[in-house]
KOLSESE-740252 format. One line per 3 residues: number of its first residue (from 1); for each residue x, y, z of C-alpha. Coordinates in steps of 0.5 Angstrom, whole numbers, plus 500, padded with zeros to 3 digits. Example, Ala and Ser with C-alpha at 12.3 -4.5 7.8 and 13.67 -1.06 7.14 Angstrom:
KOLSESE-740252
1> 525 491 516 | 527 498 514;
end
This chain:
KOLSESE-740252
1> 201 479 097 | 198 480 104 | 190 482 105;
4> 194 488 109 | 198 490 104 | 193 490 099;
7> 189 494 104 | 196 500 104 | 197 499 097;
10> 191 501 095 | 190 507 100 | 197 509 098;
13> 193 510 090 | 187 513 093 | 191 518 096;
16> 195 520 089 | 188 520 086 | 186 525 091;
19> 192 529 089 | 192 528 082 | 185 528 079;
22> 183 535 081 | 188 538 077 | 187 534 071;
25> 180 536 072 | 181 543 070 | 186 541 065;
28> 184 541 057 | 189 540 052 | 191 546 048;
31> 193 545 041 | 200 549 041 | 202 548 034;
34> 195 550 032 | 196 556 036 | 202 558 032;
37> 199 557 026 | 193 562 027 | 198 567 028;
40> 193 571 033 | 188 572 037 | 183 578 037;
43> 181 581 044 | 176 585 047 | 177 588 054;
46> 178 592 060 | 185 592 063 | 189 598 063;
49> 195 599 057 | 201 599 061 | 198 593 064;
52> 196 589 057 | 202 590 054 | 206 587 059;
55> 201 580 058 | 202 581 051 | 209 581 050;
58> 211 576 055 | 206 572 051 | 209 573 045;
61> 216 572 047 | 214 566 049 | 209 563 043;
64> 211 568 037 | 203 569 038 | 201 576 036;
67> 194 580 041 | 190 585 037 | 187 588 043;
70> 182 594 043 | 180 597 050 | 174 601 053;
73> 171 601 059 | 166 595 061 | 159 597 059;
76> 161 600 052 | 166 592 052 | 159 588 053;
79> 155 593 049 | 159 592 043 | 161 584 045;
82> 152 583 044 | 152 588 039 | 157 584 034;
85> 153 577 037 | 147 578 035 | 148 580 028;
88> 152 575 027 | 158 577 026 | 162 576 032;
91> 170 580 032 | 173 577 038 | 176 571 040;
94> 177 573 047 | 173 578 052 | 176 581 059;
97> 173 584 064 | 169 584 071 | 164 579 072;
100> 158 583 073 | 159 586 067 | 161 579 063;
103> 156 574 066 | 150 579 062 | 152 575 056;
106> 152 569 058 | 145 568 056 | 146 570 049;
109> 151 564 049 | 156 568 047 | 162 564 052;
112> 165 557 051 | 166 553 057 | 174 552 059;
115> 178 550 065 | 185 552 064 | 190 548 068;
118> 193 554 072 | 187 556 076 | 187 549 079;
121> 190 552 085 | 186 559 085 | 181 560 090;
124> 174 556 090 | 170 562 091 | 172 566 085;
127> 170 560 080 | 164 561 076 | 159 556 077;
130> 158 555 070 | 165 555 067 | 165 559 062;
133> 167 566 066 | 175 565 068 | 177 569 074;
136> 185 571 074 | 184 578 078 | 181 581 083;
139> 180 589 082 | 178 591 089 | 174 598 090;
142> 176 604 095 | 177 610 096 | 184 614 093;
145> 186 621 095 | 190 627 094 | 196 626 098;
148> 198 633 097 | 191 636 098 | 189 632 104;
151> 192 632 110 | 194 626 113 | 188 626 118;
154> 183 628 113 | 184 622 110 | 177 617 109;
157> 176 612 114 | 171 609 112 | 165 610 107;
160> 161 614 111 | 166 620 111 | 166 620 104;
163> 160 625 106 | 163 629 110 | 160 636 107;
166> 168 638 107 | 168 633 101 | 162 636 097;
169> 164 638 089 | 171 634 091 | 169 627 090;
172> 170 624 083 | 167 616 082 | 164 613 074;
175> 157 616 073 | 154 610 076 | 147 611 071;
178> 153 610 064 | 158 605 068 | 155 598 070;
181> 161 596 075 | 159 603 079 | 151 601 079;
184> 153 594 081 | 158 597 087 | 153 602 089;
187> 147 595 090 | 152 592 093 | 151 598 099;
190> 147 594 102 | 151 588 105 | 155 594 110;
193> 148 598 109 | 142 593 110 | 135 596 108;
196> 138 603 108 | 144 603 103 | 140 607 098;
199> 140 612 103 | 147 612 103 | 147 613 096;
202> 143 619 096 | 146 622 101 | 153 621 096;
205> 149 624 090 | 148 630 094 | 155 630 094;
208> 155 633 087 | 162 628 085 | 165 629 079;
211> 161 623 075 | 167 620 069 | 167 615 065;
214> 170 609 068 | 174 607 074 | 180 609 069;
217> 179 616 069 | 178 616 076 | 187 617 079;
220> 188 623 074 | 182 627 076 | 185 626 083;
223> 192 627 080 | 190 633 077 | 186 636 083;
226> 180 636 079 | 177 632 086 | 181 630 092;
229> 177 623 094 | 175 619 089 | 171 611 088;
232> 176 606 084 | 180 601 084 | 185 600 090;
235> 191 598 084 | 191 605 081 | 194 608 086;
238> 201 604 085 | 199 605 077 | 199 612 077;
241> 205 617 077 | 203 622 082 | 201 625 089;
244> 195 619 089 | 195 614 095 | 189 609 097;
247> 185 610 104 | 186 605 109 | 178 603 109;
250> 175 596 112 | 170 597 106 | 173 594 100;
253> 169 591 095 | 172 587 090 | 170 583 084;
256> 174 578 080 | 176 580 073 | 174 574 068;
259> 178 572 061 | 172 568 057 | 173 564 050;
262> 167 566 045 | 163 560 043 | 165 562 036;
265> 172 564 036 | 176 564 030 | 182 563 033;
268> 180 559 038 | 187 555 039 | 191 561 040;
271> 185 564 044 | 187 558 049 | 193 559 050;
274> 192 566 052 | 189 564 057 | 192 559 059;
277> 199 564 060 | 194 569 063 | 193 565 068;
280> 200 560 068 | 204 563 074 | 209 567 070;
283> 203 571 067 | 201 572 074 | 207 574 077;
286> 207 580 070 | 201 581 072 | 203 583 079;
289> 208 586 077 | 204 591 074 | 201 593 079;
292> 195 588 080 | 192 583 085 | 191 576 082;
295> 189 570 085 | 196 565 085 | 197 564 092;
298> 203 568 095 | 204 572 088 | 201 580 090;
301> 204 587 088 | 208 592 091 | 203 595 095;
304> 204 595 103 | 199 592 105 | 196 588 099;
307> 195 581 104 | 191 584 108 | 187 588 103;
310> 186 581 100 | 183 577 106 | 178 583 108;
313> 174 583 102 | 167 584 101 | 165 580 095;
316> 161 583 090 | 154 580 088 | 151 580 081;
319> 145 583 079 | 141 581 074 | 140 585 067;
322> 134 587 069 | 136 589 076 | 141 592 073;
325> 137 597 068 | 133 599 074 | 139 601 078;
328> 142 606 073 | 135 608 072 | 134 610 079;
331> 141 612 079 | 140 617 072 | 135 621 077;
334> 139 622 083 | 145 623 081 | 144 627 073;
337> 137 630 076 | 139 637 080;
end
């Protein structure tokens, strides 16, 4: 063979290299029958039941593999994730939930690195530097609203109008002092707000919301006119029968929804597999079925404008579990202290 075709052929090889290497970087062989053989996997988590029972039965319909799922909000999943850590007597395979929350575990070495095979093709951005957080969502944060009790022109267009003193007693959001994800997206003011977001999140506590206790319980208040405006997430508005609709703001802050393998899973093949089919494209498109925002490119949910909703979004940082202490201290005082 030639010097120049040598020279092509090897090009040629570098180029399918270039394609193939990078997904067989993230693939890490799941043991299907050994799935089957534990029978289950234990998970703690956020996601909302009508979204998890979707995920759960296409699961198991496809691997005959049973979840046990216990719910709560974020704080009260990673108090309780620690809490059995630390004693020594961890009870879940899998933990669920949004980023900031999750990552406080991470120095307590409660996560196993893992890289399923379907995420090689989401969004670089979302990855967690040290492979152990796994994003599969994005749960972006706006504002929903009454739509029988607000009138169309009444509806926020920005946050900034959220303090309006016609929304005083009327705005409902989780009490940012018990709810980390809340503490964490009031901190995050300050890439919109600059020097002066803690100024904004005062003159919100003056505000006098309805302080819940996650942004779960956020669409039922506002359903049930118990507040016409609230802070929560934007998928909550085609999840929740009822007059609720999200306002069309620029503001949207989002962080990624993580799966996370314990480092001492007792299920750990089956916990795997959970995972991979989270993040597989037939679990995606459930997800989005359901009404969520995930991170497979070109699958959304049926909400209008849920492209364009995807690519304004403001990332939200993580703070430290220090910082985060202080904040929810700090917030305690504005928002209980009246």
């Amino acid at each position: 063979m030639s010097l120049g075709r040598l020279s092509v052929l090897f090009s040629t090889l570098l180029i399918i290299a270039g394609w193939i290497l990078p997904a067989m970087s993230f693939a890490q062989g799941v043991n299907i029958e050994a799935a089957k053989k534990e029978g289950k996997t234990v998970i703690y988590g956020t996601i909302i039941p009508q979204v998890m029972s979707q995920i759960e039965k296409g699961f198991e319909a496809k691997y005959g593999i049973k979840t046990e799922y216990w719910r709560a909000d974020a704080t009260k999943v990673i108090d309780r994730v620690l809490t059995e850590w630390r004693s020594g007597k961890p009870g879940f395979d899998i933990v669920i939930g949004a980023r900031g929350p999750l990552a406080l575990a991470k120095q307590d070495g409660v996560y196993a690195k893992f890289s399923p095979a379907g995420t090689a093709n989401f969004p670089a951005k979302f990855r967690d530097k040290d492979g152990q957080l796994i994003a599969w969502r994005i749960t972006p944060v706006g504002i929903l609203y009454n739509t029988e009790q607000v009138k169309p022109n009444d509806v926020p267009k920005s946050l900034d109008d959220l303090l309006d003193p016609k929304w005083q007693g009327k705005i409902s959001m989780p009490d940012p002092s018990r709810h980390a994800s809340t503490a964490q997206y009031l901190w995050n003011m300050q890439q919109i707000k600059g020097d002066k977001w803690l100024d904004f999140v005062k003159s919100l506590a003056k505000q006098r919301p309805l302080l819940l206790e996650s942004y779960s319980s956020v669409p039922s208040a506002i359903v049930r006119g118990e507040a016409l405006v609230g802070i929560t997430y934007i998928q909550y508005a085609g999840q929740t029968k009822g007059p609720i609709n999200f306002a069309q703001i620029n503001q949207v802050f989002a962080d990624p929804s993580d799966a996370a393998l314990s480092a001492k899973a007792t299920n750990a093949n089956a916990a795997k597999l959970f995972i991979e089919y989270l993040c597989s494209a037939e679990g995606q498109r459930k997800v989005a079925d359901a009404g969520e925002f995930v991170l497979s490119p070109g699958i959304y949910p049926n909400i209008q404008g849920a492209d364009k909703i995807l690519t304004n979004l403001y990332m939200l940082d993580d703070p430290s579990a220090e910082q985060l202490a202080k904040l929810q201290g700090e917030f305690r005082q504005l928002f209980l202290s009246r």
